[in-house]
C-alpha positions as CSV (number, residue, x, y, z in Angstrom):
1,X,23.2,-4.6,-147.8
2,X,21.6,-5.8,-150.9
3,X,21.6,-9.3,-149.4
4,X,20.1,-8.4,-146.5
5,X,17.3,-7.0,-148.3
6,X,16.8,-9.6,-150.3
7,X,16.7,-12.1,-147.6
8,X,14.5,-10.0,-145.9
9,X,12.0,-10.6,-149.3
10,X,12.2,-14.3,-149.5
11,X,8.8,-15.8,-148.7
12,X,10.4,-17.7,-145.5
13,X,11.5,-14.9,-143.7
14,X,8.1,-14.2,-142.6
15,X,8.3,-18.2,-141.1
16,X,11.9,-17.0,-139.4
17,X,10.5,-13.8,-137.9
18,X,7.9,-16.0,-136.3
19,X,10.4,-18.7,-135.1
20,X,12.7,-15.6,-133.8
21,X,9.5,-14.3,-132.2
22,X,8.7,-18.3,-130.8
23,X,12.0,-18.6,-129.3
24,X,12.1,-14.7,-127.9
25,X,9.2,-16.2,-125.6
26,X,10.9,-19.6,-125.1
27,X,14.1,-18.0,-123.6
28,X,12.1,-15.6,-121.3
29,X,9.8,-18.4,-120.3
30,X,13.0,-20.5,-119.3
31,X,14.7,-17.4,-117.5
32,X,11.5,-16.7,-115.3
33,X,11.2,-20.7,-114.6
34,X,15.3,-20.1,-113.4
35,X,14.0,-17.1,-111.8
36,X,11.9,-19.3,-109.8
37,X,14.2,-21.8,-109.3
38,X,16.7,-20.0,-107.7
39,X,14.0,-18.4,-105.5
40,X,13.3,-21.5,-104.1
41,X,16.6,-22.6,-103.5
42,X,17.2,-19.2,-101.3
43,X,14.5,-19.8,-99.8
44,X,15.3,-23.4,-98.7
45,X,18.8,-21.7,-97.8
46,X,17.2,-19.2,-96.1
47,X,15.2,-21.8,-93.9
48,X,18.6,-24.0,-93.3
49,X,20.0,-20.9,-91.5
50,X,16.8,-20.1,-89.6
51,X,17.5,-23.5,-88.3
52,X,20.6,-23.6,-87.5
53,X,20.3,-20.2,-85.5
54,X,17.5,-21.5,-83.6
55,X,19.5,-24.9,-82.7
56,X,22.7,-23.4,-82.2
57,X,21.9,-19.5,-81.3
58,X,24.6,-18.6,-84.1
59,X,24.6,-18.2,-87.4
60,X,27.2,-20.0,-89.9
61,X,27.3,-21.9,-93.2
62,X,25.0,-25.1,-93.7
């Protein structure tokens, strides 16, 4: 405990806070642009089966 409040007091802690807080918003940034990734990927799935039930009247796997 008492070296964790003493590394808590060390003048670059505040720097490792603000890196911690940097790559907090780095990982969610990358997460939504997966998000988005994969939301385009259904989507273009999405459209293949469309497709294929319009040319073939029956649904099935691309």
């Amino acid at each position: 405990m008492a070296h964790t409040l003493k590394i808590g007091s060390l003048p670059h802690a505040a720097q490792a806070k603000a890196s911690e807080s940097q790559s907090s918003r780095t990982r969610a940034n990358l997460v939504t642009k997966f998000a988005a990734a994969l939301r385009r990927g259904g989507e273009a799935r999405y459209a293949l089966q469309l497709d294929l039930i319009e040319r073939t009247g029956r649904a099935g796997v691309v």
